[in-house]
C-alpha positions as CSV (number, residue, x, y, z in Angstrom):
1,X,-22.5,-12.1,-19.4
2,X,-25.5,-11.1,-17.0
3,X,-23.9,-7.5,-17.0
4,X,-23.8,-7.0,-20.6
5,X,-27.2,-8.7,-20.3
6,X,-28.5,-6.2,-18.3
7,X,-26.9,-3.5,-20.0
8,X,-28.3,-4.0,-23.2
9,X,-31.7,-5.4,-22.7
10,X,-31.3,-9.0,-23.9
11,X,-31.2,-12.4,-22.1
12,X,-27.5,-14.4,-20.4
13,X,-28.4,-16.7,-23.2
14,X,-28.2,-14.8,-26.3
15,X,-25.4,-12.6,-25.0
16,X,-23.7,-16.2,-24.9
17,X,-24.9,-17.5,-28.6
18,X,-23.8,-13.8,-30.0
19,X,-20.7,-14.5,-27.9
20,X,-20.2,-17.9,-29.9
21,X,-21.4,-16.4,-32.7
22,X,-18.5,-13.6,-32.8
23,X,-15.4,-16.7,-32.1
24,X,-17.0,-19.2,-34.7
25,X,-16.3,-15.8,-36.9
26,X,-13.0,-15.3,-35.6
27,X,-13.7,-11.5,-34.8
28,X,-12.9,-12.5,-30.9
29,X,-10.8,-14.9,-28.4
30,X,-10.3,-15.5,-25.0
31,X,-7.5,-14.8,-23.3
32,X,-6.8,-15.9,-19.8
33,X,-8.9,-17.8,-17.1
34,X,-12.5,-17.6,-16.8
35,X,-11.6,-15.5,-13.9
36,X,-9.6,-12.5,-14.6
37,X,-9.6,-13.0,-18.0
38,X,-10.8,-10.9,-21.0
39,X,-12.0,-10.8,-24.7
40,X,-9.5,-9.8,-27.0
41,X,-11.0,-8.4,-29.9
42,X,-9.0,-9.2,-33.1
């Protein structure tokens, strides 16, 4: 999150809210650990 943060110019807390955002919406999921894992966009 703080990478995406930095690398569009918002704060670690909305990157997280949009994050929620997008899986309440079903457009995204987590697959894997927190470590190592990834975003799966569906």
């Amino acid at each position: 999150m703080s990478e995406i943060a930095n690398i569009i110019g918002i704060s670690k807390r909305k990157v997280l809210d949009n994050i929620n955002k997008l899986k309440k919406l079903g457009l995204i999921s987590r697959i894997g650990p927190s470590k190592g894992g990834y975003w799966k966009i569906l």
